[in-house]
PDB file of N, CA, C and O in Angstrom:
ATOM      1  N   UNK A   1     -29.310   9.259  15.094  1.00  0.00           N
ATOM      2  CA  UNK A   1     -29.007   8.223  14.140  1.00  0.00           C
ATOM      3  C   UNK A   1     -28.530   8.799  12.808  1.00  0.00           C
ATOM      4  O   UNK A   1     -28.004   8.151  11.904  1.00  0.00           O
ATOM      5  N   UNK A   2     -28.824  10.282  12.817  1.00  0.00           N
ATOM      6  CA  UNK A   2     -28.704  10.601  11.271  1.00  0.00           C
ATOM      7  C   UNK A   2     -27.161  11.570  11.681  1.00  0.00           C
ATOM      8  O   UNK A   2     -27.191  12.726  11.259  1.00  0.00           O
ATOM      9  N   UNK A   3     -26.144  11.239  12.294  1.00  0.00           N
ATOM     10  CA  UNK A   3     -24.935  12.211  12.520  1.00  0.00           C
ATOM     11  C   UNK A   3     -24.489  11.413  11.502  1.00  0.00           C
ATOM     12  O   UNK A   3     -24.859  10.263  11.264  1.00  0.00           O
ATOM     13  N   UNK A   4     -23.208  12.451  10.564  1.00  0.00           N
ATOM     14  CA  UNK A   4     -22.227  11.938  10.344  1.00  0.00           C
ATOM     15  C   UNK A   4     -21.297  11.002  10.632  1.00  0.00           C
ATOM     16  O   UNK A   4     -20.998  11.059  11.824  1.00  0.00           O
ATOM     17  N   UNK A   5     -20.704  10.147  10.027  1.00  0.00           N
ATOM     18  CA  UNK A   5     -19.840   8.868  10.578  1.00  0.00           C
ATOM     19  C   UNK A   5     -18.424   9.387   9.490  1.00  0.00           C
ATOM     20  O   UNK A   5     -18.688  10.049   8.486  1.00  0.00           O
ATOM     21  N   UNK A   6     -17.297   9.099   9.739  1.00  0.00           N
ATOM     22  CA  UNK A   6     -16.215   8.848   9.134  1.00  0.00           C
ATOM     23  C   UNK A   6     -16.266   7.381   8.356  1.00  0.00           C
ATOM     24  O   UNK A   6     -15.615   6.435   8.801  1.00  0.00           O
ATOM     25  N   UNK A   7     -16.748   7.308   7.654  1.00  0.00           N
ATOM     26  CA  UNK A   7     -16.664   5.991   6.831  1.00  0.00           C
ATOM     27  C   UNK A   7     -15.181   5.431   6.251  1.00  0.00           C
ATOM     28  O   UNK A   7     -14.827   5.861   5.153  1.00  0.00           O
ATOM     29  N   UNK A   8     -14.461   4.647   6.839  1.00  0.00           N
ATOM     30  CA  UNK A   8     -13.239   4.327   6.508  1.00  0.00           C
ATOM     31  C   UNK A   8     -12.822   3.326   5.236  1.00  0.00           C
ATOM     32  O   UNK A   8     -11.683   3.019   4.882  1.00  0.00           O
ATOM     33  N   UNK A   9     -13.937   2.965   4.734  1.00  0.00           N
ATOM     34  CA  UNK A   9     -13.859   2.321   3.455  1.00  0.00           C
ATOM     35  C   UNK A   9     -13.544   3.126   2.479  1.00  0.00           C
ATOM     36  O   UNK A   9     -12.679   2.856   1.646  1.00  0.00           O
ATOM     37  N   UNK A  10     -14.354   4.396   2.503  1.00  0.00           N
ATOM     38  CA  UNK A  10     -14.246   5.769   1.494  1.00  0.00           C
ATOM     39  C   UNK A  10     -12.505   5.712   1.311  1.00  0.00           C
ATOM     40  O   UNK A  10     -11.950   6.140   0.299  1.00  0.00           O
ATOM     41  N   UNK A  11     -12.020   5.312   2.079  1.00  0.00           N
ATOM     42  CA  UNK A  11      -9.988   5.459   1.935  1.00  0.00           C
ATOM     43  C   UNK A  11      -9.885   4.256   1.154  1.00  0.00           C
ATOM     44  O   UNK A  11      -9.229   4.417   0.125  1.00  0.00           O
ATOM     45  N   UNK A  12     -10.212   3.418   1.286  1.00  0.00           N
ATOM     46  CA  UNK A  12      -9.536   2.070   0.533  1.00  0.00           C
ATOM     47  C   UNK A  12      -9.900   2.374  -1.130  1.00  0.00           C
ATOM     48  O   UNK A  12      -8.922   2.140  -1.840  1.00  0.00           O
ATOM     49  N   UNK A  13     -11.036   2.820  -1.837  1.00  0.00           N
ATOM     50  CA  UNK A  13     -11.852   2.651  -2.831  1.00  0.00           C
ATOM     51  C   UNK A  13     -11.846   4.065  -3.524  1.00  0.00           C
ATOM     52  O   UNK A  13     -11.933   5.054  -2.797  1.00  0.00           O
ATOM     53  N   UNK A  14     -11.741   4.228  -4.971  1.00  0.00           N
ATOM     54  CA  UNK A  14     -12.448   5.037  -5.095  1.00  0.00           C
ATOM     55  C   UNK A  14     -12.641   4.880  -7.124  1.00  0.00           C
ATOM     56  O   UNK A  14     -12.011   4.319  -8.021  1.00  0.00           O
ATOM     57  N   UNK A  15     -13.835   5.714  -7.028  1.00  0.00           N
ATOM     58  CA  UNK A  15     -15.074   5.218  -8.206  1.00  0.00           C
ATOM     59  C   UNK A  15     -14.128   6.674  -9.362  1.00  0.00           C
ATOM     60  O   UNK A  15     -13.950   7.848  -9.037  1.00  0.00           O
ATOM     61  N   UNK A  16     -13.667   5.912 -10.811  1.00  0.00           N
ATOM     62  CA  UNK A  16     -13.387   6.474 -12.092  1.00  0.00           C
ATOM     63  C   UNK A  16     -14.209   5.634 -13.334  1.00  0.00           C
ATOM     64  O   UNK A  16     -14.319   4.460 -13.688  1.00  0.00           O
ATOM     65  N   UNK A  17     -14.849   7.310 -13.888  1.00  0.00           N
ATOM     66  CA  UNK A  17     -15.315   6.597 -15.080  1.00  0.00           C
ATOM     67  C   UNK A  17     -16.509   5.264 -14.848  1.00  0.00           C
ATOM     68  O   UNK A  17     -16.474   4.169 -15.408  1.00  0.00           O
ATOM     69  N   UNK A  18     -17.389   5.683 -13.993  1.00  0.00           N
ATOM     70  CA  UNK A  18     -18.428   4.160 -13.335  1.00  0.00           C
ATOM     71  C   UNK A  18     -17.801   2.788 -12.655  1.00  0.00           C
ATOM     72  O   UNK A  18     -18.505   1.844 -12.296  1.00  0.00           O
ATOM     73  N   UNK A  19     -16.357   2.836 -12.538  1.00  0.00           N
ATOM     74  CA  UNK A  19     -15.564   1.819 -12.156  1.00  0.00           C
ATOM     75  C   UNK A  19     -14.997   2.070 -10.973  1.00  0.00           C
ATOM     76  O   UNK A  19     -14.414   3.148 -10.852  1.00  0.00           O
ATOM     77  N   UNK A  20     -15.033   1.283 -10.015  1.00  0.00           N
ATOM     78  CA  UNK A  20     -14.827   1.274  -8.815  1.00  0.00           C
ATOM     79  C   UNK A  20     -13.077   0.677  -8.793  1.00  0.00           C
ATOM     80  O   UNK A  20     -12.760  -0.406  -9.285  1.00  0.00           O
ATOM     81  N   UNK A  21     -12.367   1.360  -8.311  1.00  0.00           N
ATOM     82  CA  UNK A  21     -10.704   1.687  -8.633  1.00  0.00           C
ATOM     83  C   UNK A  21     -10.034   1.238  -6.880  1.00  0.00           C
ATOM     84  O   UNK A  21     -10.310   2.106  -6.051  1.00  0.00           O
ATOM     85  N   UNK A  22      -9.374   0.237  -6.421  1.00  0.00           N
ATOM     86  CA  UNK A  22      -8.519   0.145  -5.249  1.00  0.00           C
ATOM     87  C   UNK A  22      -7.564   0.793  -4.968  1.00  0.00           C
ATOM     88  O   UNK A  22      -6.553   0.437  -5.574  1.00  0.00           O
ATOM     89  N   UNK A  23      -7.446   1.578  -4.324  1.00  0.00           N
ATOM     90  CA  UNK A  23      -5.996   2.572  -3.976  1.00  0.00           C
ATOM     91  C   UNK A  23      -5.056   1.792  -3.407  1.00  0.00           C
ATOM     92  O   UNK A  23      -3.885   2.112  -3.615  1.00  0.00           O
ATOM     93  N   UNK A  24      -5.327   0.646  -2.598  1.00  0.00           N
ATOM     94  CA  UNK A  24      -3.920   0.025  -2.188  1.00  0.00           C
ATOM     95  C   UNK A  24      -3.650  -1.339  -2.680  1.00  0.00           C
ATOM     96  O   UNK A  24      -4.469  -1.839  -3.451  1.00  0.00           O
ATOM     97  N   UNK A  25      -2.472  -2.084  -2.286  1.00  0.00           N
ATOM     98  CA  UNK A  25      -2.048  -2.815  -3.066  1.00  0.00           C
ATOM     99  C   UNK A  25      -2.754  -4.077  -2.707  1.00  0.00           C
ATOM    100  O   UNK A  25      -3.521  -3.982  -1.749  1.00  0.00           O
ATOM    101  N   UNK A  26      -2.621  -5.539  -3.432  1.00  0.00           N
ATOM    102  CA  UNK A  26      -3.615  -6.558  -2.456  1.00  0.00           C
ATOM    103  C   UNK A  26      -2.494  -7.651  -2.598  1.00  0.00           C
ATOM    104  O   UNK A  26      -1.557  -7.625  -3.397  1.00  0.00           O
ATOM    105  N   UNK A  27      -2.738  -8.487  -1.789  1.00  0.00           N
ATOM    106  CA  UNK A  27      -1.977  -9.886  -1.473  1.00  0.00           C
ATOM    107  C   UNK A  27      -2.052 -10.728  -2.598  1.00  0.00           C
ATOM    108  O   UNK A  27      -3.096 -11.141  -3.103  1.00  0.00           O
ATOM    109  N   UNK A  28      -0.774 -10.992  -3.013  1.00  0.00           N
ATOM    110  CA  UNK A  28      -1.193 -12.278  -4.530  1.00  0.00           C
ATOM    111  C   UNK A  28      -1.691 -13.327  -3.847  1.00  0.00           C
ATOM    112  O   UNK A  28      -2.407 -14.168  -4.392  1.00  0.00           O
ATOM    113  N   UNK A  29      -1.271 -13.380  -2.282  1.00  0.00           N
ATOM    114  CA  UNK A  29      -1.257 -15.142  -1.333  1.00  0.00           C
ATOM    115  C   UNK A  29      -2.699 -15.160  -0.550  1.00  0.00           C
ATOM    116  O   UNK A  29      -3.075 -16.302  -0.286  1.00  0.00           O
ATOM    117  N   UNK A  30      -3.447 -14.259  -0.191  1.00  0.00           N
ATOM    118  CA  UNK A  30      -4.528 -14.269   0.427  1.00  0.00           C
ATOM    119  C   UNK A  30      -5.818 -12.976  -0.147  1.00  0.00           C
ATOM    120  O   UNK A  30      -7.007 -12.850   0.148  1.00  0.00           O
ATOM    121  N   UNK A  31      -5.197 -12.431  -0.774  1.00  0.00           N
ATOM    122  CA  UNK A  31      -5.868 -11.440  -1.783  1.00  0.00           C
ATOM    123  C   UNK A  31      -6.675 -10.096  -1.043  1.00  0.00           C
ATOM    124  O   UNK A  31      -7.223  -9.231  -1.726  1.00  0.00           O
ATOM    125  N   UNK A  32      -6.657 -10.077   0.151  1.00  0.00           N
ATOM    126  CA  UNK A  32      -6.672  -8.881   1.221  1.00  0.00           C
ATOM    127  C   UNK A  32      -5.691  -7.606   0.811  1.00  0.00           C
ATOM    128  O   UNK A  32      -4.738  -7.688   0.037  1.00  0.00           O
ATOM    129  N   UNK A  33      -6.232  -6.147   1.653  1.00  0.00           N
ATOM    130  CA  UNK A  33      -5.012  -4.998   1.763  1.00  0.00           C
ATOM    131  C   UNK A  33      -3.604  -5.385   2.160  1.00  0.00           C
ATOM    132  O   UNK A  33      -3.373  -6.301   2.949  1.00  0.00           O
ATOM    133  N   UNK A  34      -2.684  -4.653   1.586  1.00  0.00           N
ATOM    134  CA  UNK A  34      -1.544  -4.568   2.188  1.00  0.00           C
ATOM    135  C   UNK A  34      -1.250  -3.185   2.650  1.00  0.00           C
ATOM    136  O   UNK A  34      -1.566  -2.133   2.095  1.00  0.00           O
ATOM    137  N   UNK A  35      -0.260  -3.447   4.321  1.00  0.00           N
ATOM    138  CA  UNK A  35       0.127  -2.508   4.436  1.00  0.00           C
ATOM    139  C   UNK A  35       1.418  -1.636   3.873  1.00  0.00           C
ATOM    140  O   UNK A  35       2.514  -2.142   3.633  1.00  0.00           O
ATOM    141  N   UNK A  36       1.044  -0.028   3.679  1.00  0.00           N
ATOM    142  CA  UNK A  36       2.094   0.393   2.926  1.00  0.00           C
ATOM    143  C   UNK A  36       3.046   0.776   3.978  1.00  0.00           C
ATOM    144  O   UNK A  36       2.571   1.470   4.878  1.00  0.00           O
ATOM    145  N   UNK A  37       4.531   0.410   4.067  1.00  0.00           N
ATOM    146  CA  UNK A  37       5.500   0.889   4.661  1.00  0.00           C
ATOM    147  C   UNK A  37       6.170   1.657   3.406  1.00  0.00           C
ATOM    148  O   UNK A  37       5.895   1.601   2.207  1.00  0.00           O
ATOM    149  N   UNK A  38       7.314   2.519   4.230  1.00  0.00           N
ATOM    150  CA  UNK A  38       8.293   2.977   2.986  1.00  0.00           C
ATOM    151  C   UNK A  38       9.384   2.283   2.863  1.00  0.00           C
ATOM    152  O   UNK A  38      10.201   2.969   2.250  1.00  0.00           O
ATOM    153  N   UNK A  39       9.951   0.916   3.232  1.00  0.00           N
ATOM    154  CA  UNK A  39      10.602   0.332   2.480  1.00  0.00           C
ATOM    155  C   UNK A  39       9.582  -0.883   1.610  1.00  0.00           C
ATOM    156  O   UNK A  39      10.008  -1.468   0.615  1.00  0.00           O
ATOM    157  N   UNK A  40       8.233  -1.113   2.169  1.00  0.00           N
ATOM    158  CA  UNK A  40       8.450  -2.582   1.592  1.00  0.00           C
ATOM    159  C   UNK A  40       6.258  -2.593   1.846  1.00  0.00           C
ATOM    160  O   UNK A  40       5.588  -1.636   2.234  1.00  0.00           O
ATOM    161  N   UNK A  41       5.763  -3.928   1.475  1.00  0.00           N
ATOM    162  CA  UNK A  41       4.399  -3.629   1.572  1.00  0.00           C
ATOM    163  C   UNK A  41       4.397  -4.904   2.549  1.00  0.00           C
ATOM    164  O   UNK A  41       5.348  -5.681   2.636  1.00  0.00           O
ATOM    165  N   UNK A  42       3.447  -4.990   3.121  1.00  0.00           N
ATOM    166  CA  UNK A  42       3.593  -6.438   3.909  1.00  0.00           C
ATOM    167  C   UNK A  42       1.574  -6.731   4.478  1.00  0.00           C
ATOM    168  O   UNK A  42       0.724  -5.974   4.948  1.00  0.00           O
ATOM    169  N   UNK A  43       1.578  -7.487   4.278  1.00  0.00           N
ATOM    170  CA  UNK A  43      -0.285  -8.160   4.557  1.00  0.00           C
ATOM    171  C   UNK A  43      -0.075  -8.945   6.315  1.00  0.00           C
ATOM    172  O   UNK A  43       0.479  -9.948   6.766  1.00  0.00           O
ATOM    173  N   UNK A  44      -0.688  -8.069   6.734  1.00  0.00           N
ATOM    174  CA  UNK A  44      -0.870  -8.621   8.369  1.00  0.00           C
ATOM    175  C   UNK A  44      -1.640  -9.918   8.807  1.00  0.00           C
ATOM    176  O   UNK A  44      -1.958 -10.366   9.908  1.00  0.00           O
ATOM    177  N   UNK A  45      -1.802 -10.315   7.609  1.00  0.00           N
ATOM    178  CA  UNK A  45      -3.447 -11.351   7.744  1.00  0.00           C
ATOM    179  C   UNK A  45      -2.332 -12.553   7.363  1.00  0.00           C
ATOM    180  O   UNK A  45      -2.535 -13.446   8.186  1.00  0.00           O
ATOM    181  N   UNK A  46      -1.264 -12.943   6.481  1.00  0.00           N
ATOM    182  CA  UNK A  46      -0.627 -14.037   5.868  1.00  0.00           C
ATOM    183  C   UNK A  46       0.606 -13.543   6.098  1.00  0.00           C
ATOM    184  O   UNK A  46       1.363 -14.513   6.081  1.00  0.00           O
ATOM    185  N   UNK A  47       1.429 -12.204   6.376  1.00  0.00           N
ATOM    186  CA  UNK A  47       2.494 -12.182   6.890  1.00  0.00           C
ATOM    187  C   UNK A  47       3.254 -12.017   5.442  1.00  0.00           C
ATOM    188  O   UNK A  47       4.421 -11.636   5.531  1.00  0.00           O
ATOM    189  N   UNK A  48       2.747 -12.254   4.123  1.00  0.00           N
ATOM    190  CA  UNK A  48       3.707 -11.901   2.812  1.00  0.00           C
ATOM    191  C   UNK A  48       3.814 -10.451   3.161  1.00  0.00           C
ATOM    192  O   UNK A  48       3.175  -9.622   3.810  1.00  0.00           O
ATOM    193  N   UNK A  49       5.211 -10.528   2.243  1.00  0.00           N
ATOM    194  CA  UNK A  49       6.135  -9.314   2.534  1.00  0.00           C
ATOM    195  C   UNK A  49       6.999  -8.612   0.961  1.00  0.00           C
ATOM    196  O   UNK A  49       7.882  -9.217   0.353  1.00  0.00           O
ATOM    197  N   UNK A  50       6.526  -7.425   0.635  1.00  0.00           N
ATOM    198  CA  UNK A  50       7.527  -7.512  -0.923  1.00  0.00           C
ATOM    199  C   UNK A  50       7.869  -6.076  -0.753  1.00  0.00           C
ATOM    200  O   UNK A  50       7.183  -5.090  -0.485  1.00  0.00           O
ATOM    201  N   UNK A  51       9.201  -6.259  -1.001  1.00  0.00           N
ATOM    202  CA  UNK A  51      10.173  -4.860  -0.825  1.00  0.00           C
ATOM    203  C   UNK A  51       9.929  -4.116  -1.817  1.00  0.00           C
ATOM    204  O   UNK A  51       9.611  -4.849  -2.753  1.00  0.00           O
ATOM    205  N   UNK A  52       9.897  -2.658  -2.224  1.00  0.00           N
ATOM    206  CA  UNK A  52       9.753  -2.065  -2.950  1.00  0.00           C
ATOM    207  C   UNK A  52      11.060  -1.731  -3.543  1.00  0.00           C
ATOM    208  O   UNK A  52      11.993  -1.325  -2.850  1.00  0.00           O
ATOM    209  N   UNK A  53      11.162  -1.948  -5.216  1.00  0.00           N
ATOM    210  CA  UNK A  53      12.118  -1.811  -5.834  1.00  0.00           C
ATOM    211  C   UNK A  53      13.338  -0.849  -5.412  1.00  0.00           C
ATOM    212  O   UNK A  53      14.262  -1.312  -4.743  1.00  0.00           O
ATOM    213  N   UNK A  54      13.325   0.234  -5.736  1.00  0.00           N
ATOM    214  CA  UNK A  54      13.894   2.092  -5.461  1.00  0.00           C
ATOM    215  C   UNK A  54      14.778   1.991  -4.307  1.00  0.00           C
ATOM    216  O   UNK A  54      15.939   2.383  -4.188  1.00  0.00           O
ATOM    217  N   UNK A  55      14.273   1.594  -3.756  1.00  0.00           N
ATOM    218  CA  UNK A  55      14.653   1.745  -1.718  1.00  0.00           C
ATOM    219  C   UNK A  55      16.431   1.965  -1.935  1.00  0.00           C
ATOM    220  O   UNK A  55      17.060   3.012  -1.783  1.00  0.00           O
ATOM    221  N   UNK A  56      16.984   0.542  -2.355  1.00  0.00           N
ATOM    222  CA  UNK A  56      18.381   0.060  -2.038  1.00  0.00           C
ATOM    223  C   UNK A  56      19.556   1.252  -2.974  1.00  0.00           C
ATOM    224  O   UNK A  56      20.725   1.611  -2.836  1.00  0.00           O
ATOM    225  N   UNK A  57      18.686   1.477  -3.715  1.00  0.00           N
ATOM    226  CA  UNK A  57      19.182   3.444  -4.897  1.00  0.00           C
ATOM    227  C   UNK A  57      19.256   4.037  -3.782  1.00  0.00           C
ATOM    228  O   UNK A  57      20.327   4.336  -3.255  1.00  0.00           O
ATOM    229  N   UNK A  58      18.016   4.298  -3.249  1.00  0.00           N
ATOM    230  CA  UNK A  58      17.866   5.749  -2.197  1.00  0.00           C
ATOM    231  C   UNK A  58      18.488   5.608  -1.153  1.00  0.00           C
ATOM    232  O   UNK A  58      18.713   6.689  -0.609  1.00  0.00           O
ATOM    233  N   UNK A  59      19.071   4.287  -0.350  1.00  0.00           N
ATOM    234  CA  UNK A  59      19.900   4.268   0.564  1.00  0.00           C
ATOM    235  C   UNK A  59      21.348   4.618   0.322  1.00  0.00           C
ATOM    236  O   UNK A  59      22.153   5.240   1.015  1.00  0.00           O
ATOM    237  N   UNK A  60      21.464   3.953  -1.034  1.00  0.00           N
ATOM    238  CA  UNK A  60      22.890   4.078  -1.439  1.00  0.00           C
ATOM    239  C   UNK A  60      23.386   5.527  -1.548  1.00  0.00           C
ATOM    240  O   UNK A  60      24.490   6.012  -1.299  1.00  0.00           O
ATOM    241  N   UNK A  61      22.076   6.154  -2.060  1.00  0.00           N
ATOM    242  CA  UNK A  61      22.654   7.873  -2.854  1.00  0.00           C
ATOM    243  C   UNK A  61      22.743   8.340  -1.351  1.00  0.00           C
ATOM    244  O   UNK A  61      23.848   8.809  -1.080  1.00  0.00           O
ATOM    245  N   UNK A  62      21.751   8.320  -0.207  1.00  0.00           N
ATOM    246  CA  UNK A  62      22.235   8.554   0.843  1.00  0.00           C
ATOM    247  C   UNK A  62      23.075   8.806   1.793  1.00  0.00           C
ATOM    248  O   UNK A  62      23.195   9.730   2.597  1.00  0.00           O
ATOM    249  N   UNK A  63      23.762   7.643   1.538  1.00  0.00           N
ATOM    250  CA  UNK A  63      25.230   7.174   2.553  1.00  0.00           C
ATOM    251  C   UNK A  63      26.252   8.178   1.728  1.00  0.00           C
ATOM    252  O   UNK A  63      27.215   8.787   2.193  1.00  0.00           O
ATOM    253  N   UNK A  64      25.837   8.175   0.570  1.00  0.00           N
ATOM    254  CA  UNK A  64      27.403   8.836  -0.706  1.00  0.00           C
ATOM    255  C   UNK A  64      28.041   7.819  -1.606  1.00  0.00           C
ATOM    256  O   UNK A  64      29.134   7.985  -2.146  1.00  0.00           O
ATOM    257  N   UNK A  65      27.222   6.667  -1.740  1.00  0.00           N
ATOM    258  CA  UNK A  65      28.076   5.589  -2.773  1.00  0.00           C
ATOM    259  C   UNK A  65      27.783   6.197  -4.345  1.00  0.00           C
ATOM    260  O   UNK A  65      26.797   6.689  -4.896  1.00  0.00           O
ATOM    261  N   UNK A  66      28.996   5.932  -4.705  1.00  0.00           N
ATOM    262  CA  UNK A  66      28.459   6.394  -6.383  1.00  0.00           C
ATOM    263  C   UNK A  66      28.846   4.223  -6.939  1.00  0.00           C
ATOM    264  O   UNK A  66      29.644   3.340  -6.623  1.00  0.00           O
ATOM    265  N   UNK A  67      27.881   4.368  -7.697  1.00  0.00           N
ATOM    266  CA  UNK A  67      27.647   3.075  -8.343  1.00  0.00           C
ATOM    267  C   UNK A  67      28.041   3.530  -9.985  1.00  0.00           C
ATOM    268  O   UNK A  67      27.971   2.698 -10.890  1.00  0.00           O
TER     269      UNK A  67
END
């Protein structure tokens, strides 16, 4: 009973200065985690979805467009 466990909350949370700090982002529509993709964040629970600013730069400099 006394083994080690991987506690997976320890990832979501973490404590600065006596204040308990969220590392990921939360839903304005249901107020749960979101998942992080690298274009965009999206909540599996309500299905909101918000693109991350940068992306449509980094595709562009990609391809070779000069803007």
């Amino acid at each position: 009973m006394s083994e080690k466990k991987d506690l997976k909350i320890l990832r979501l949370y973490k404590v600065e200065d006596d204040k308990v700090v969220r590392l990921k982002k939360i839903c304005p529509k249901c107020g749960r985690f979101m998942a992080e993709h690298e274009d965009r964040y999206h909540c599996g629970y309500c299905g909101y979805t918000e693109f991350k600013q940068n992306i449509e730069k980094k595709y562009i400099k990609e391809i070779g467009i000069q803007i």
